[in-house]
C-alpha positions as semicolon CSV with decimal commas, in nm:
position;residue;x (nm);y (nm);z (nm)
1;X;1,194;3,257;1,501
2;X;1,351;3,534;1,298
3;X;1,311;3,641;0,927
4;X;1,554;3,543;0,690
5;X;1,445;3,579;0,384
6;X;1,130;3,742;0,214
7;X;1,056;3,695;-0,123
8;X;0,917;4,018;-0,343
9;X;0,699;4,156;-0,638
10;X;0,494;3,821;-0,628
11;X;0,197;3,806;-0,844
12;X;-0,163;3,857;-0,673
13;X;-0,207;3,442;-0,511
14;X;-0,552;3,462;-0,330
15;X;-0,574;3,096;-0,287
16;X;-0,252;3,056;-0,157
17;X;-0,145;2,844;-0,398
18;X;0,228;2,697;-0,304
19;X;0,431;2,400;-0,211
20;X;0,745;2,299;-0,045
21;X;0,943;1,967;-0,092
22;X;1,155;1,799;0,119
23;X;1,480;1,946;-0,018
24;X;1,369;2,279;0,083
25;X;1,241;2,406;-0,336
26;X;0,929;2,615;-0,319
27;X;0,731;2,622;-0,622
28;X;0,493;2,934;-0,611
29;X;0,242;3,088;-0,979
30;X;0,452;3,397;-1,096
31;X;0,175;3,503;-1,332
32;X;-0,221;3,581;-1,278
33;X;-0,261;3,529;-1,680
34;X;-0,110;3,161;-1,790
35;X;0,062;2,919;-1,613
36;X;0,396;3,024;-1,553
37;X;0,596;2,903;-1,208
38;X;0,896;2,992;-1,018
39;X;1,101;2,706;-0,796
40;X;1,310;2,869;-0,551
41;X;1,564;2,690;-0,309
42;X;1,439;2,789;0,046
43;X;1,744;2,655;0,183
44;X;2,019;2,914;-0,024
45;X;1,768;3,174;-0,072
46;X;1,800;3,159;-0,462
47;X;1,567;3,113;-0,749
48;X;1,616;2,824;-0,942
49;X;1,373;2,775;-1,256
50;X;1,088;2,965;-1,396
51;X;0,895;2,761;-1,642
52;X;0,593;2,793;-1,823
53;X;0,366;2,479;-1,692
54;X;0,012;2,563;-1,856
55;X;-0,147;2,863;-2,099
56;X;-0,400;2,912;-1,800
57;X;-0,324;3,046;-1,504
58;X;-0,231;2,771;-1,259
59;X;-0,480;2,573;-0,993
60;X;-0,303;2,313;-0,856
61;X;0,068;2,189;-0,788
62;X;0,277;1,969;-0,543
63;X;0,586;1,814;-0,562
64;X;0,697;1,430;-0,495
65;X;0,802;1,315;-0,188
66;X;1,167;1,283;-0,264
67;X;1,124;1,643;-0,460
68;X;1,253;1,532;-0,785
69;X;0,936;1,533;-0,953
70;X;0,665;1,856;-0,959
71;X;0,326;1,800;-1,146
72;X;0,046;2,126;-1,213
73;X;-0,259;2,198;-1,321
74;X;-0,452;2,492;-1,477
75;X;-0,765;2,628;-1,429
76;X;-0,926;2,446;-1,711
77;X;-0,839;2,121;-1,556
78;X;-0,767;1,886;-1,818
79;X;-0,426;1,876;-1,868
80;X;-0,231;1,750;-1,562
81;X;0,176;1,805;-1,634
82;X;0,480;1,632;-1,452
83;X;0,826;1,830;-1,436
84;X;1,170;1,741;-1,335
85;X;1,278;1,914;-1,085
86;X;1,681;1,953;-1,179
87;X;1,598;2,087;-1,522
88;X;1,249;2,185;-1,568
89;X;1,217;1,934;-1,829
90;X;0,830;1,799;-1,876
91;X;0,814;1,430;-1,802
92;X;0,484;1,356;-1,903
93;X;0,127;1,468;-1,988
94;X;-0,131;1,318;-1,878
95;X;-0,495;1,364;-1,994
96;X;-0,785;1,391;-1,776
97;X;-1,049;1,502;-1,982
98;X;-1,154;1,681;-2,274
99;X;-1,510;1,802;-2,322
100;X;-1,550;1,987;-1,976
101;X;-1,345;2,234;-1,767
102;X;-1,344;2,148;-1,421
103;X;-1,177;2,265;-1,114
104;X;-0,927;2,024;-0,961
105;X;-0,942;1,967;-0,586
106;X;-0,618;1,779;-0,501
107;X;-0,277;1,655;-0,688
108;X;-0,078;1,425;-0,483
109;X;0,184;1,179;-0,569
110;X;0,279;0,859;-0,392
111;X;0,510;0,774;-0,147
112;X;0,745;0,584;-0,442
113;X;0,644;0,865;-0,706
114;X;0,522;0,601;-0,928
115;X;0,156;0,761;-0,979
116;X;-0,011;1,109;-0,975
117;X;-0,394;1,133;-0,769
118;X;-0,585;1,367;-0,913
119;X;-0,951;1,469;-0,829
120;X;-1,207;1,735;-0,932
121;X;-1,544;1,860;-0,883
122;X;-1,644;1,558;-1,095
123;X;-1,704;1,247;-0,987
124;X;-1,406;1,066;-1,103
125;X;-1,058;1,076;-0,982
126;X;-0,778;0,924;-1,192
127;X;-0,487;0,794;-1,115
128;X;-0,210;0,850;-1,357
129;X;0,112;0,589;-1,401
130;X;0,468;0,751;-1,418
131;X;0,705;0,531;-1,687
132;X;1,036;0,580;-1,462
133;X;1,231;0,577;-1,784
134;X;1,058;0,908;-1,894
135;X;1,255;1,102;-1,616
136;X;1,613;0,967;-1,775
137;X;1,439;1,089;-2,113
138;X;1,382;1,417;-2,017
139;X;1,729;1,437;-1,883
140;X;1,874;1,335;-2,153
141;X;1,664;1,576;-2,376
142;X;1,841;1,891;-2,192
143;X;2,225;1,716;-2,239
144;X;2,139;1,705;-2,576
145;X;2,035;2,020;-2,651
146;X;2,290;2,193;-2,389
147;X;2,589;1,994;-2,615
148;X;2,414;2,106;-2,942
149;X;2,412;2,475;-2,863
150;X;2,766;2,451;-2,718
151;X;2,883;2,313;-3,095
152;X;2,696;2,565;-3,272
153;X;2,795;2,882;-3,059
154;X;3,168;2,723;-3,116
155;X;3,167;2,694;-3,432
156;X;2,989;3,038;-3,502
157;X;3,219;3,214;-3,279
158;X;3,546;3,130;-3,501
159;X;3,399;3,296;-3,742
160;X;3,309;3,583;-3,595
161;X;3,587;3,722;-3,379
162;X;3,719;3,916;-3,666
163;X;3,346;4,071;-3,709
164;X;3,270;4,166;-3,299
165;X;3,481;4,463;-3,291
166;X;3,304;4,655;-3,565
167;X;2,995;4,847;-3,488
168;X;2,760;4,786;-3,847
169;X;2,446;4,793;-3,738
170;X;2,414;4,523;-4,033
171;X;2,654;4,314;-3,818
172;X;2,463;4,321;-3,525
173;X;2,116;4,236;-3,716
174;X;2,302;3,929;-3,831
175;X;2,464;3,844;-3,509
176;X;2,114;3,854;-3,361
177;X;1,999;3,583;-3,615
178;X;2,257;3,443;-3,562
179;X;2,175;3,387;-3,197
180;X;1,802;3,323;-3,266
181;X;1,901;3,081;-3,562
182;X;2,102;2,891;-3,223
183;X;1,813;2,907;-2,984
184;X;1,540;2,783;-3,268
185;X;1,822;2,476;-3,317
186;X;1,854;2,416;-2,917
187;X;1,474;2,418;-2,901
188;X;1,439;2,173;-3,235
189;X;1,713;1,930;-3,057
190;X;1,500;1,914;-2,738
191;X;1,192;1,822;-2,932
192;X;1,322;1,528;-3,042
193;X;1,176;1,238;-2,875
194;X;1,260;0,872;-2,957
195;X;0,993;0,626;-3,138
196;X;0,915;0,490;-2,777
197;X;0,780;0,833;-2,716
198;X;0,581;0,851;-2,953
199;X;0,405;0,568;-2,817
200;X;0,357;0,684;-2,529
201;X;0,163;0,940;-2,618
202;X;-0,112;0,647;-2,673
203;X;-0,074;0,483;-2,401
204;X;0,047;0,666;-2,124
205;X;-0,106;0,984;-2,117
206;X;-0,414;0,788;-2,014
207;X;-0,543;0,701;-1,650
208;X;-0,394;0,404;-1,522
209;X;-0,693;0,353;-1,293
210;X;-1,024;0,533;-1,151
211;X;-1,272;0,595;-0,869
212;X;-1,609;0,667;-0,971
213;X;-1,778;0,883;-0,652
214;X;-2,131;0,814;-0,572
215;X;-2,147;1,223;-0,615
216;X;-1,998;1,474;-0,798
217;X;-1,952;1,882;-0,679
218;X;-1,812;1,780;-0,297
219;X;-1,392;1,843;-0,257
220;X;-1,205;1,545;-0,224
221;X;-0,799;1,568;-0,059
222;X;-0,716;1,235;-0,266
223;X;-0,364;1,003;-0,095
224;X;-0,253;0,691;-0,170
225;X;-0,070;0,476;0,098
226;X;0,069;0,155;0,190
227;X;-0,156;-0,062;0,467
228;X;-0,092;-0,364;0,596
229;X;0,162;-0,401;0,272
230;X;-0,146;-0,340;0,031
231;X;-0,202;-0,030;-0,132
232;X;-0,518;0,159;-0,080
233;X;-0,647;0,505;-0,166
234;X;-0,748;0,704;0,099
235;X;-0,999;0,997;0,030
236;X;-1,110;1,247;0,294
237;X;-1,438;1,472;0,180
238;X;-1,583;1,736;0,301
239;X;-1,904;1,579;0,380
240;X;-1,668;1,451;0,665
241;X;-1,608;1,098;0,552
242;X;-1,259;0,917;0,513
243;X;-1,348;0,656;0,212
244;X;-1,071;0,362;0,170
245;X;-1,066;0,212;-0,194
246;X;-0,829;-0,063;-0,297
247;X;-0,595;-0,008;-0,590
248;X;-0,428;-0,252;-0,826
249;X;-0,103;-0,135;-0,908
250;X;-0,032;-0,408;-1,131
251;X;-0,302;-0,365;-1,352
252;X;-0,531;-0,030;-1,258
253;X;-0,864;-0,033;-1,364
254;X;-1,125;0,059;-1,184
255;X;-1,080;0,115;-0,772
256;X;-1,358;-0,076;-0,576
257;X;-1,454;0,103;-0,191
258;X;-1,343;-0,120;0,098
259;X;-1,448;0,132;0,389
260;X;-1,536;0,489;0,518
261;X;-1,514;0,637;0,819
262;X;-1,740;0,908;0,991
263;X;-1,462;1,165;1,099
264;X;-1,784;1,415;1,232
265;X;-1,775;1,193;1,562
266;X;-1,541;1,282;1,857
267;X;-1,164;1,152;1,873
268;X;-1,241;0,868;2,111
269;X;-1,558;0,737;1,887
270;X;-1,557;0,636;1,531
271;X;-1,842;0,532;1,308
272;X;-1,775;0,233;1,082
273;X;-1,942;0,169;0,742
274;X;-1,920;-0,149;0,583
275;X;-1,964;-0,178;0,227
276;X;-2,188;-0,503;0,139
277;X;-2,244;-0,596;-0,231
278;X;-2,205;-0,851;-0,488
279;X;-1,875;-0,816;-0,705
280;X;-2,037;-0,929;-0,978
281;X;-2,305;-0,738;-0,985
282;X;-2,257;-0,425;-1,174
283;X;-2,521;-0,204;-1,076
284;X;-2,365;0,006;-0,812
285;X;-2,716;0,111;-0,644
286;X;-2,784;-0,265;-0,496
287;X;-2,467;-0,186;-0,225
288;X;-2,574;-0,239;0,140
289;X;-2,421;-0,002;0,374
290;X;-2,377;-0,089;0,753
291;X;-2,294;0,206;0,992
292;X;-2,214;0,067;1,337
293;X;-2,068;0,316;1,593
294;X;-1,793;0,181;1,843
295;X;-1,741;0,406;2,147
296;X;-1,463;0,362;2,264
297;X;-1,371;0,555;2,657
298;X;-1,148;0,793;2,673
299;X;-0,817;0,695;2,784
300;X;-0,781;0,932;3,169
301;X;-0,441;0,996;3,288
302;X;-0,257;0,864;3,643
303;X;-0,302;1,269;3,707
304;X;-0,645;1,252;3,611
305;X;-0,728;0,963;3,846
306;X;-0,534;1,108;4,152
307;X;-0,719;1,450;4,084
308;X;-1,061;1,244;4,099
309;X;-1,155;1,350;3,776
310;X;-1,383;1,086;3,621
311;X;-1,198;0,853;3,344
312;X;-1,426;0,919;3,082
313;X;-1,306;1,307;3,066
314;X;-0,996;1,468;2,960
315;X;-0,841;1,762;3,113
316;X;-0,697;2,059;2,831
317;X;-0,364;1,899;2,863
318;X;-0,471;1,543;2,734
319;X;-0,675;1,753;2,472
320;X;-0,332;1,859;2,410
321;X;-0,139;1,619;2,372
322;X;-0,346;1,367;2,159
323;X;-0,390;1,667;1,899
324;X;0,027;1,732;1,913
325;X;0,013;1,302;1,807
326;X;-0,275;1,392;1,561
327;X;-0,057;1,670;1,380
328;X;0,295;1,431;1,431
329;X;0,533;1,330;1,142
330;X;0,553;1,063;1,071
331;X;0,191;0,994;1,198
332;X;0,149;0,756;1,498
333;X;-0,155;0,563;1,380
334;X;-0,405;0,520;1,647
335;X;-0,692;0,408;1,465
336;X;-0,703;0,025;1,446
337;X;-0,607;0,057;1,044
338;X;-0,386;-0,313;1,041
339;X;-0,703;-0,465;1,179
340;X;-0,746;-0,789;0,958
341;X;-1,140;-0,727;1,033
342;X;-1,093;-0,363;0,935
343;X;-0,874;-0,411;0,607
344;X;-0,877;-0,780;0,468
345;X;-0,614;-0,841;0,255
346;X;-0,666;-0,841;-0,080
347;X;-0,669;-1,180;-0,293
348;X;-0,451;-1,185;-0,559
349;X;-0,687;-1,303;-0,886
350;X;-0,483;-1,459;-1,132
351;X;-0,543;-1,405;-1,544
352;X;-0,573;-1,728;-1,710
């Protein structure tokens, strides 16, 4: 591996905070005192936008999977903010509380970039909906304003050719409105929003759907993926459990647990919990929780055998190799995940 390009005079980051898309566009804070970002294109060593996300100094941010989309978060926590990529237009705004900072843990987006995870210290994580026309909105927003500034400066510039040569100071002081008078226009044309907008600020700013935790103050890394063809919400915590939760994308609402996994046990054992409770009932306390551990051997290798090393031990190499599959993209799934036992599928309830 050899250097090729390093990137200088970056603000203090203790936390590290950065991410990379898949077209190569880094998004890294620029500024330890608001919110302010800078995407740079990894792949033609250039910087692209610098935009001003939040008035506090930045927590969180991660870009979609197809890297059109970017979405932050500040240290307050209660603002979560979705950019386009191409023109550092804001998409949306979504709200995730108001009365309480809090410090968010992860900000993810789907696979399809329809919906934003978000999770905190709390013990709620939302799920926010993204309205796909919003992205053609904000694009449209920059044409507009780029062709309204473009007529102005036209039309201001026949008039003052004859005027550029001279050196008035006067002339200068009004050239400078003159420009300012152009940028406050540019900025008034981009503010315009149509009524449906407007609307929007009602209802979508609002989470689509939630998880209430059964504890607050523990970090939760927050995904949401397809299995089996259903969607489900898959939280890891750092109390070592993987918790599965089922999600609606038709509707939202509120996200009802399905599983967890004990990820403290060793790679070739895994503890099952099965969540037992009336759906009905809506006192979250009378749930009955199963734990049943299935060990499962560990798989020894032809070489292994030959070698007379017992098949219930692996060598370094097999150590090796099942962590190079663990770490592998895309992810061979060895956990029994499309089990029907595992992950019922979910029956559709129709609204009469």
């Amino acid at each position: 591996m050899r250097l090729l390009h390093s990137i200088k005079n970056m603000a203090p980051n203790p936390s590290g905070l950065c991410t990379l898309s898949l077209l190569s566009h880094l998004a890294y804070p620029v500024s330890t005192e608001c919110g302010e970002l800078q995407i740079f294109d990894a792949a033609n060593q250039l910087r692209r936008l610098k935009l001003k996300a939040h008035d506090s100094p930045l927590s969180a941010l991660n870009f979609s999977y197809n890297g059109v989309l970017l979405a932050t978060a500040s240290e307050k926590g209660t603002v979560i903010r979705v950019f386009c990529v191409k023109n550092g237009q804001k998409v949306h705004e979504f709200r995730r509380g108001v009365k309480r900072h809090v410090s968010i843990g992860s900000l993810n987006f789907s696979t399809c970039a329809s919906f934003v995870v978000a999770s905190s210290n709390t013990e709620t994580v939302h799920i926010f909906r993204i309205d796909p026309k919003a992205i053609e909105q904000a694009e449209r927003r920059q044409s507009i304003a780029v062709d309204a500034a473009a007529s102005v400066g036209n039309a201001s510039s026949s008039s003052d050719d004859d005027e550029s040569n001279g050196s008035d100071p006067s002339v200068n002081a009004a050239g400078a409105a003159g420009g300012w008078g152009m940028g406050f226009l540019a900025k008034a044309v981009t503010s315009y929003l149509p009524t449906n907008v407007v609307t929007d600020v009602f209802t979508q700013d609002r989470a689509y759907a939630t998880i209430q935790l059964a504890e607050a103050g523990l970090r939760y890394e927050c995904v949401m993926a397809k299995l089996e063809k259903e969607t489900r919400l898959l939280l890891a915590c750092e109390d070592g459990f993987l918790y599965i939760y089922s999600f609606e994308d038709s509707k939202g609402g509120e996200c009802k647990l399905i599983r967890a996994h004990d990820l403290r046990t060793p790679l070739h054992g895994i503890t099952e919990v099965d969540i037992v409770g009336n759906e009905n009932d809506e006192n979250t306390n009378s749930l009955n929780v199963n734990m049943t551990k299935s060990m499962l051997p560990a798989p020894g290798t032809y070489a292994g055998v030959l070698k007379g090393r017992p098949a219930d031990r692996m060598s370094d190499s097999d150590w090796c190799h099942d962590l190079r599959e663990a770490v592998e993209y895309p992810v061979k799934v060895t956990v029994p995940i499309y089990d029907e036992m595992q992950f019922p599928p979910v029956t559709p309830i129709t609204v009469e």
